[in-house]
C-alpha positions as a Markdown table, in Angstrom:
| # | Residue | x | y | z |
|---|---|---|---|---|
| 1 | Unk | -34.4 | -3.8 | 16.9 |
| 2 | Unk | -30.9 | -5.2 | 15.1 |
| 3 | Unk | -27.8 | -3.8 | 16.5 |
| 4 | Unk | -25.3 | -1.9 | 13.9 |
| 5 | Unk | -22.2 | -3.3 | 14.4 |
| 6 | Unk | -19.7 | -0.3 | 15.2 |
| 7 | Unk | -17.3 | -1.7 | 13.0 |
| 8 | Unk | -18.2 | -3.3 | 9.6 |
| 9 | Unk | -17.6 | -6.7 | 8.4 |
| 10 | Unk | -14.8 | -6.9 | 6.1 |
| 11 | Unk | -13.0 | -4.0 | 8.0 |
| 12 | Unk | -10.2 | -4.0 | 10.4 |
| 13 | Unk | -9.5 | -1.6 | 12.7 |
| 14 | Unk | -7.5 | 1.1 | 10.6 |
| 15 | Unk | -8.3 | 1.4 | 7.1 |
| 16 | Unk | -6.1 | 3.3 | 4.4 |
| 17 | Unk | -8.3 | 6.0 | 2.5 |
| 18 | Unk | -5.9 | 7.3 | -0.4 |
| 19 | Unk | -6.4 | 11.0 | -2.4 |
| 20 | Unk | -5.4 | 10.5 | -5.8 |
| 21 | Unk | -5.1 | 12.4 | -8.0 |
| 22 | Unk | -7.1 | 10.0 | -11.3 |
| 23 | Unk | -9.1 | 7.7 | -8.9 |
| 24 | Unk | -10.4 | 5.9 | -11.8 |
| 25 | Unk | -7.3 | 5.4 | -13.3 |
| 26 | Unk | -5.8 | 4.7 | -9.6 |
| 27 | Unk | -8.3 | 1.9 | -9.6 |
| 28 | Unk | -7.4 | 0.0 | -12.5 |
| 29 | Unk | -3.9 | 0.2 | -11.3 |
| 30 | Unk | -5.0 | -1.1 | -8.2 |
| 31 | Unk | -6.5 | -4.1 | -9.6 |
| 32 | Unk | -3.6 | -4.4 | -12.1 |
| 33 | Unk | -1.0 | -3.8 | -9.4 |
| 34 | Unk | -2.2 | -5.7 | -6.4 |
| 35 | Unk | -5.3 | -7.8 | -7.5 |
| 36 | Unk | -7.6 | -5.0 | -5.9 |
| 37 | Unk | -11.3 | -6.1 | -5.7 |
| 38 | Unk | -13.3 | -2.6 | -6.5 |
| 39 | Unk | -16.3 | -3.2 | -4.5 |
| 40 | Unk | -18.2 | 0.3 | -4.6 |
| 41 | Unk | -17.7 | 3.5 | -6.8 |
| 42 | Unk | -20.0 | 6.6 | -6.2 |
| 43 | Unk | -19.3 | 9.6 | -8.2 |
| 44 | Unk | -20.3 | 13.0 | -8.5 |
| 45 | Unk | -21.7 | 15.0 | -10.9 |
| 46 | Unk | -18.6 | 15.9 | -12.7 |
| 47 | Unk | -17.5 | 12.5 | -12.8 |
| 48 | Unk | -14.8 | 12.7 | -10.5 |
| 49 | Unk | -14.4 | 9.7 | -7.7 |
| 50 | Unk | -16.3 | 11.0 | -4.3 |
| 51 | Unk | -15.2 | 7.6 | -2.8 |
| 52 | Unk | -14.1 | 4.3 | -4.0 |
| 53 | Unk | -14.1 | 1.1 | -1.9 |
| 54 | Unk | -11.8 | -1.5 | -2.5 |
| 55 | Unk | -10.2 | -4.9 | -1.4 |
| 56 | Unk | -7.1 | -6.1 | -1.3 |
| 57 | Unk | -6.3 | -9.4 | -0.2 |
| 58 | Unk | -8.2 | -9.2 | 3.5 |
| 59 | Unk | -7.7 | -5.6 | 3.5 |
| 60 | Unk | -10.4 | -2.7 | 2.5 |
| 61 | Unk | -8.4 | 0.1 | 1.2 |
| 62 | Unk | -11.0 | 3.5 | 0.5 |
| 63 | Unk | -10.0 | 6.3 | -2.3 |
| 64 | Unk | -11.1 | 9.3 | -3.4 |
| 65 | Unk | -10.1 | 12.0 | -6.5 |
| 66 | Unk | -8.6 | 15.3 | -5.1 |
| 67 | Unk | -10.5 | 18.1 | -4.3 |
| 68 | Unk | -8.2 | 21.3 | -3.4 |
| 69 | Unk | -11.0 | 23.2 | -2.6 |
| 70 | Unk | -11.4 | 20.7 | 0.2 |
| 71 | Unk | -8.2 | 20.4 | 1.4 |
| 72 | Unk | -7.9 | 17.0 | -0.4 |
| 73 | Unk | -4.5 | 16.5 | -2.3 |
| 74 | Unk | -2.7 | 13.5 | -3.8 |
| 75 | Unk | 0.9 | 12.9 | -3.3 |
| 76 | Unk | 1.7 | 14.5 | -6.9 |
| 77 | Unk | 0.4 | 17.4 | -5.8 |
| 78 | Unk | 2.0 | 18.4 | -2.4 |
| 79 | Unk | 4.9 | 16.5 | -3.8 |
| 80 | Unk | 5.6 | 13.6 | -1.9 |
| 81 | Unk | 4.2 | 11.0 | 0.5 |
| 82 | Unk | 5.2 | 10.5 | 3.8 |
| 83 | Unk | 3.5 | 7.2 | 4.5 |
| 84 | Unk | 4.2 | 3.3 | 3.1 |
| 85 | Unk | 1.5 | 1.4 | 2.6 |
| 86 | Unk | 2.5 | -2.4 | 3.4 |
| 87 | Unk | 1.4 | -5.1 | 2.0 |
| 88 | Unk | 1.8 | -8.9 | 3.5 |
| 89 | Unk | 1.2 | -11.3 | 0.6 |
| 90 | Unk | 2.2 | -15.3 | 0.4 |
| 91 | Unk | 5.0 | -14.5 | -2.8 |
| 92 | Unk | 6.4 | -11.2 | -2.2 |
| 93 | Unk | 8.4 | -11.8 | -5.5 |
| 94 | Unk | 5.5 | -12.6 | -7.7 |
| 95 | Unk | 3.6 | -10.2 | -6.2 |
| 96 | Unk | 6.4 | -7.8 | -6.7 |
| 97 | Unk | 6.9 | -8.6 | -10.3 |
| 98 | Unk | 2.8 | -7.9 | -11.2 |
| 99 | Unk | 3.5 | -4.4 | -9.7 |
| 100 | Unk | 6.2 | -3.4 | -11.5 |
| 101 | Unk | 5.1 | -4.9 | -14.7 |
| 102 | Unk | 1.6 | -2.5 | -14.3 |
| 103 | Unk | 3.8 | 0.3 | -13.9 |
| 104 | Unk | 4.8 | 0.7 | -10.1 |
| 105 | Unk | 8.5 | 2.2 | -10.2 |
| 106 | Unk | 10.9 | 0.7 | -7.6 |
| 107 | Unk | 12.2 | 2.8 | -4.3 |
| 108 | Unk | 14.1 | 0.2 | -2.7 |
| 109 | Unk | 14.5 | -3.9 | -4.6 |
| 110 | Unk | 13.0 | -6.2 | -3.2 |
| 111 | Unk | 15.5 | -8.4 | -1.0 |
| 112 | Unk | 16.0 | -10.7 | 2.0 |
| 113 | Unk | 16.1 | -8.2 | 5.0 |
| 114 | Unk | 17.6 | -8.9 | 8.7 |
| 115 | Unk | 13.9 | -8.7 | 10.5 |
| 116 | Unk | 13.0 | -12.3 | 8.4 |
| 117 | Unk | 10.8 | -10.9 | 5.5 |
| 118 | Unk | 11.3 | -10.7 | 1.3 |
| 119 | Unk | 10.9 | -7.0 | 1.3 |
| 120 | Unk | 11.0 | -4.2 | -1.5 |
| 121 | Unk | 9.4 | -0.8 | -2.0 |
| 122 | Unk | 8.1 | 0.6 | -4.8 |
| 123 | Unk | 5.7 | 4.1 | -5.8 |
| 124 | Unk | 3.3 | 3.8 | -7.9 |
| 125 | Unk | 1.8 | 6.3 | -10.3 |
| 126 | Unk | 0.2 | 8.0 | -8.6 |
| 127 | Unk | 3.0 | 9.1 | -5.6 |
| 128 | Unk | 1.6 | 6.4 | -3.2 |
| 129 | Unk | 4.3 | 4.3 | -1.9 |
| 130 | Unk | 4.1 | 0.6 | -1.2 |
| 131 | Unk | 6.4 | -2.0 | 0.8 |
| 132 | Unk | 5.6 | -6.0 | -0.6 |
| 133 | Unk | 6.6 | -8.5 | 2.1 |
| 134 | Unk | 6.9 | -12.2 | 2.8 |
| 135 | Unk | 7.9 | -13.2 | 6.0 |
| 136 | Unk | 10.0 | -15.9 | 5.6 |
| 137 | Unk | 11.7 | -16.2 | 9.1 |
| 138 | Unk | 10.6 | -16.2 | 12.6 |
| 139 | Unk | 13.2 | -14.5 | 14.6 |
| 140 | Unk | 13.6 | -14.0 | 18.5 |
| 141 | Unk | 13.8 | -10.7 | 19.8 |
| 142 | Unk | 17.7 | -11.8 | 20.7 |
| 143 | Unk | 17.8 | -12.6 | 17.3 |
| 144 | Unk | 16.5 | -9.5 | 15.5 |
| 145 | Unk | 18.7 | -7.5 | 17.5 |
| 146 | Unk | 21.9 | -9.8 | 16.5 |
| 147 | Unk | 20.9 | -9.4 | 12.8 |
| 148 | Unk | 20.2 | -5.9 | 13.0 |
| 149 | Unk | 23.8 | -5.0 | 14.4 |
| 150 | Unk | 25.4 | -7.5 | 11.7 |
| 151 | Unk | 23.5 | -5.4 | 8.7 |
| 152 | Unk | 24.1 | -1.9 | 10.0 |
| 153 | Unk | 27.9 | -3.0 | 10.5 |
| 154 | Unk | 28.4 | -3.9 | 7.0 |
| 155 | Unk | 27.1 | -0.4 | 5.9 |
| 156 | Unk | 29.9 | 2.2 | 4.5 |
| 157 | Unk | 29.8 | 5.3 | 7.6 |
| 158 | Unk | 29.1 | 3.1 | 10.1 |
């Protein structure tokens, strides 16, 4: 008798599922935004998205339309997120520039930070936010702690 593997292939041990609020639409962001791979889509009756599956880069990522009745609500409709999703990708600037140009709105620019990545954060339309990285510096833990107190000394308050 074959064994079920507990976890599936393709999956890692945490896996975002996102409520949106216009899966469909959410998904053809996704695949705009960040190259998503949509690799199941099971409706219901009305139409709306029960649950999506997609890929991004190694990554699964799992979505689903609101339903208030449910408890289910999208960041547009409880007004906020309180979660970044990240995502490590080989050319955080090109990667960051496909984002904004499908229509992801910028939180934070995209920069060389003190821990050693290109880092930026932007929300996309749907209230779901999103950090792009690139490391692009291995750093000792002596090292990130160095960096760390030279960046928050240069802040105004400090």
């Amino acid at each position: 008798m074959p064994t079920v593997k507990p976890i599936p292939d393709g999956f890692h041990t945490i896996t975002p599922h996102l409520v949106v609020k216009g899966a469909a639409k959410a998904i053809d962001f996704y695949k705009a935004a960040f190259g998503a791979e949509e690799l199941s889509r099971h409706a219901m009756p009305d139409g709306s998205i029960m649950h999506a599956l997609l890929k991004i880069g190694d990554s699964m990522l799992m979505l689903n339309d609101e339903f208030p009745q449910m408890g289910a609500k999208g960041p547009t409709s409880i007004g906020g997120t309180s979660v970044t999703l990240n995502l490590y990708v080989q050319d955080a600037d090109k990667s960051w520039a496909r984002a904004t140009k499908a229509g992801a709105t910028v939180k934070m620019p995209i920069a060389d930070m003190f821990w050693g990545d290109r880092y930026g954060k932007v929300k996309d339309p749907f209230g779901h936010e999103w950090s792009i990285a690139t490391k692009i510096r291995d750093m000792t833990p002596e090292e990130m702690e160095e960096a760390q107190k030279a960046a928050f000394a240069q802040q105004p308050g400090r």
